[in-house]
N, C-alpha and C positions, 0 to 999 in steps of 0.2 A: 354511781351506778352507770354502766353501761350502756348506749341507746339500744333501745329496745325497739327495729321498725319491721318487723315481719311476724308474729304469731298473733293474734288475736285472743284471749282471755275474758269473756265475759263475768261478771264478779269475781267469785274467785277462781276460776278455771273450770269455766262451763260447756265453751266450743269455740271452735279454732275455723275463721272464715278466708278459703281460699279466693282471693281474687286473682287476674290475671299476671301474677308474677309479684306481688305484694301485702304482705300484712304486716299487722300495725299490733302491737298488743296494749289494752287497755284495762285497767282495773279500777276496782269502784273505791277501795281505798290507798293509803300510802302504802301497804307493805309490796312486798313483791311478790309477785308471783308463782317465785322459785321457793318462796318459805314453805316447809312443810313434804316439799317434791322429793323423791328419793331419787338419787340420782344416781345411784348404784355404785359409787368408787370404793376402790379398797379400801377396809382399814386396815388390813396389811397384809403384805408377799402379794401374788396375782392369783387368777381365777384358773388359769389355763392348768390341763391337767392332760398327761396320755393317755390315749385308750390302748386295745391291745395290739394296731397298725404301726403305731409309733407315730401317727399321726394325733391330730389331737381333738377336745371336744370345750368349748363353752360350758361349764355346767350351772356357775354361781351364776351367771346372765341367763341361762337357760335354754338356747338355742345351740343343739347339738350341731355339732360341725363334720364329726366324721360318721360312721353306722358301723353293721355288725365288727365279730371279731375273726369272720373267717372271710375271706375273699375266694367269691363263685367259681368254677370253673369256666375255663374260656371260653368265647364264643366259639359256638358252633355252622358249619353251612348250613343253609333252610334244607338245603337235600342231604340227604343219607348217604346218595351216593357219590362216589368220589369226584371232586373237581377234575376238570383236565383242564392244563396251562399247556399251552403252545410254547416252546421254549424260545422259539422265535419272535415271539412277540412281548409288549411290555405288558406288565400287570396294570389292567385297569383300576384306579382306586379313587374314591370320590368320599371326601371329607365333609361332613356340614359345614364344621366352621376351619377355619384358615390356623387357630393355634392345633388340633390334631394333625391337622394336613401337612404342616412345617416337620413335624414329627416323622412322621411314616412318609415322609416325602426323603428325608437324610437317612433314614432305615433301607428305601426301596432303590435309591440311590438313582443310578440309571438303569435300572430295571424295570421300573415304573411310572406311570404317567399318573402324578395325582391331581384332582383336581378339588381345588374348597370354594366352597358355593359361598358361604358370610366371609365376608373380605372388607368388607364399606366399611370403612368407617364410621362414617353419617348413618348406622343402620342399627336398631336396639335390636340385637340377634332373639331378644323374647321374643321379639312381635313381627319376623319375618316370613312372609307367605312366598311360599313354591313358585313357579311357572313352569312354561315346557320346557325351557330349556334344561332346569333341573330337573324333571321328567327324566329328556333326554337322557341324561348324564349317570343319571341311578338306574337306568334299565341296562346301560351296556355295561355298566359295572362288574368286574369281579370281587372287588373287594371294598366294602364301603362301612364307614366310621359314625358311627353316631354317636352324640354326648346323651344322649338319654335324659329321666326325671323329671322329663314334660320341660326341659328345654328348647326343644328341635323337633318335635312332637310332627311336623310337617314334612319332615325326612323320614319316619317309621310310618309316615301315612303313606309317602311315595313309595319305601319298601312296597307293602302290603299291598298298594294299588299296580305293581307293574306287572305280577305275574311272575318271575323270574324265579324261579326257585336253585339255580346252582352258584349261588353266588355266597361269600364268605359275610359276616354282619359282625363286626365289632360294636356290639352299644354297653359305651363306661362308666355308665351307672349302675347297671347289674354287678359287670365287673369288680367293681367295688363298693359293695354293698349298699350303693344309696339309688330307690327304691321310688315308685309311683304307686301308690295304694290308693283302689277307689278315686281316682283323680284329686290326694293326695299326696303331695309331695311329702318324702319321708325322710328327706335327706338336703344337704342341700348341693346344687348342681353346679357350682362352679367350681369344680374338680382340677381344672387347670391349674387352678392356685395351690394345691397341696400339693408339696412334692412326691410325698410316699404313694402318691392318686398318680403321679405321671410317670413315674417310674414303675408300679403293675401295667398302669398300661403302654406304654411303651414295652412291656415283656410279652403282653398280650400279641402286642403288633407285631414282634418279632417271631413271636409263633406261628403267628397268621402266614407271616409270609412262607417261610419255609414250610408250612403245609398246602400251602397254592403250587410253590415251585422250588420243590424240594433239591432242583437238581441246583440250584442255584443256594443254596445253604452257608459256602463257604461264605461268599459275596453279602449276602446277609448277617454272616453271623462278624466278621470284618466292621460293616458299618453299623453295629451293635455297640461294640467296645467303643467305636470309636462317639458313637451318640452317648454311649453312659461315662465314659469319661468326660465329656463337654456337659451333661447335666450333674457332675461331679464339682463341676468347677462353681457353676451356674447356683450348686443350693449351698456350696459353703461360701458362697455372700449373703444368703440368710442366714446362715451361719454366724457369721461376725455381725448380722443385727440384732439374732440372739445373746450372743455373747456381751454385747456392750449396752442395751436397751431393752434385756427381760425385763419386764414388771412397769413397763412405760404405759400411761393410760391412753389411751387414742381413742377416736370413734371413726365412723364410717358412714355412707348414707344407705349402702347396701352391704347385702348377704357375701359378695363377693369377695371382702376381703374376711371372713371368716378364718377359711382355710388358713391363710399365708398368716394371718395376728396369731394363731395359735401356734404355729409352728417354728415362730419367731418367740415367741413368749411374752406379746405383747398382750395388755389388758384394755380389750377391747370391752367398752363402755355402752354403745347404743343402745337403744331398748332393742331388742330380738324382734318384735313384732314390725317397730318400724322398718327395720332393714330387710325382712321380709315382702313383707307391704309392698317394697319400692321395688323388689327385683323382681315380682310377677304384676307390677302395672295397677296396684290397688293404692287408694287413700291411705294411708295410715292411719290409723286410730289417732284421735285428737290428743289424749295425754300426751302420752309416745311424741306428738310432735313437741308438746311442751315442754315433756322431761329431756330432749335431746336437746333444745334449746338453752336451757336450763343448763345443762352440762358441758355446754361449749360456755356457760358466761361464767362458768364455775373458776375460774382460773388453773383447774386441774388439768384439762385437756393438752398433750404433748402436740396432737398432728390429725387433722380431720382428714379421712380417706372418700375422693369423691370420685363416684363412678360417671365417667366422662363419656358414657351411651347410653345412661339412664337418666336422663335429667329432668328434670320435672319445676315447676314451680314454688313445691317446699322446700325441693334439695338447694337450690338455686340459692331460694334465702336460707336457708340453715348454711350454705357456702358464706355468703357475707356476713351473716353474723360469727362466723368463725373468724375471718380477716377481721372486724370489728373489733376482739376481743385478741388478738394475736396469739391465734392459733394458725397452725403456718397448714395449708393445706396442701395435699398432694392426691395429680389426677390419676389416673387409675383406669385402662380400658378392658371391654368385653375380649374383643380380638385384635391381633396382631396388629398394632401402627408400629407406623407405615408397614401396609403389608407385603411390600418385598422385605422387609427383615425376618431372620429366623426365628424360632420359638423364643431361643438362648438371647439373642441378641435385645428383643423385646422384653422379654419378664429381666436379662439382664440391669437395661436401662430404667426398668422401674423399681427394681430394690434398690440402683443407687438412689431415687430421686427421695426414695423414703430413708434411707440410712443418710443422707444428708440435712432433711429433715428433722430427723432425731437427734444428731448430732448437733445441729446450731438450736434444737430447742433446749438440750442438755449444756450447751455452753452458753445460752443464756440465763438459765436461772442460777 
């Protein structure tokens, strides 16, 4: 058996006691504590299925991944009445986070000054609060991006608190159908990782612009093609990790890699609730941590996906007991590292790090 130095099980799996970066699990007889735990693996093909985006959803695990079957119409200005762009000057655009901003940053080209406020690294974009400076920066705005679904929930508050009503608001949660109900989340927000989510909105953006400054359309519609040929390139490398590692069982410590496992055709294992739990800054339910543990010592797991801005104490050790059992991990961020790289260049560098991944765990069994 395994060492077993992080979860706590009181008799037979009673509660799970977090201390400051260590637990220990103990039991009151010889069995283990995995006997009896379901641990959710296929007993055969994968779980992943398409909805009607082409994008895809969790069903057997139960944690949808995409929402409706119809995508909203574009965002609207807060006024009625027509923008006026100055053809002489650049289009003001202010991004939350730095992977939108990479986007409409190659769309606006030199026409536009973007600016994206989450950029750190060192900074868990759930739990980022305002100042003036961002203040500043969404007042003078003409055109500004939000990821919506009560992720950036601090940027829709500076909207609403500046006053400004002629200004363009892309938020790409609406946009594609995933939703904030009654401060429920209905969806989940890390849209970046779906490609069919980045490519609406990237079409969204490109609308935006040419209805700011229309006269400029050629020049946009130019750095259009040439951005959807470069995320052409960019998703048929998921592509070939579909192709070679559908039906792989992996897990994750978060929500965030939802998206990208299903669209790869990977069979993403975690309990739903944990990976929940960890991307809005909540405990995890105690089983959830036992049965994720449990499934990294299963010998099944290909590759544990760890999100490298949400780190926490459990995830910490649910990381080493994955290295413990040679499960090969790979990290995984919120936004753009190093954030001088582009969108392409970033999400590029991390499907090789996972299709290499896959590949030496498939050439070792």
């Amino acid at each position: 058996m395994q060492k077993r130095t992080k979860i706590v099980v009181a008799a037979a799996v009673a509660a799970v006691i977090v201390g400051a970066g260590t637990f220990e699990v103990l039991t009151s007889s010889a069995a283990s504590p995995c006997n009896g735990v379901d641990l959710g693996l296929p007993a055969h093909g994968t779980a992943v299925v398409a909805n009607a985006h082409g994008a895809s959803q969790v069903t057997a695990r139960g944690l949808v991944a995409g929402a409706g079957s119809t995508v909203p119409a574009l965002s609207k200005s807060r006024s009625e009445s027509t923008q006026v762009y100055s053809p002489g000057h650049k289009i003001q655009v202010v991004a939350a986070e730095n992977f939108w901003g990479s986007l409409i940053s190659q769309l606006g080209g030199n026409l536009a000054h973007v600016v994206s406020i989450i950029t750190d690294p060192n900074t868990d974009p759930h739990e980022y609060e305002s100042n003036t400076t961002d203040s500043q920066e969404i007042t003078s705005a003409n055109y500004i991006i939000v990821n919506g679904v009560g992720y950036d929930t601090w940027a829709s508050d500076e909207i609403s608190a500046d006053g400004e009503t002629n200004q363009t608001v892309l938020n790409v949660g609406p946009l594609n159908g995933v939703h904030v109900t009654g401060n429920i989340v209905t969806g989940n927000p890390h849209m970046w990782y779906s490609p069919t989510y980045v490519n609406h909105t990237v079409a969204a953006m490109y609308t935006n612009l040419t209805t700011i400054a229309p006269g400029n359309t050629s020049t946009f519609q130019a750095n259009y093609a040439i951005l959807n040929a470069s995320l052409a390139a960019l998703y048929a490398q998921a592509g070939q990790i579909k192709h070679y590692h559908s039906g792989a069982v992996v897990a994750s410590t978060e929500s965030i890699f939802v998206y990208l496992a299903n669209y790869t055709g990977l069979d993403l294992i975690s309990p739903p609730e944990f990976m929940k739990a960890v991307a809005e800054g909540n405990d995890p339910p105690t089983q959830t941590v036992v049965t994720f543990q449990c499934q990294l010592e299963s010998g099944k797991v290909a590759m544990l996906v760890y999100n490298e801005q949400t780190v926490t104490p459990i995830t910490t050790n649910l990381k080493t007991i994955a290295v413990e059992n040679n499960v090969t991990v790979v990290g995984v961020t919120e936004t753009i590292q190093p954030p001088t790289d582009t969108f392409q260049q970033w999400m590029g560098a991390q499907f090789t790090y996972l299709q290499n991944a896959l590949n030496a765990t498939a050439l070792g069994s």
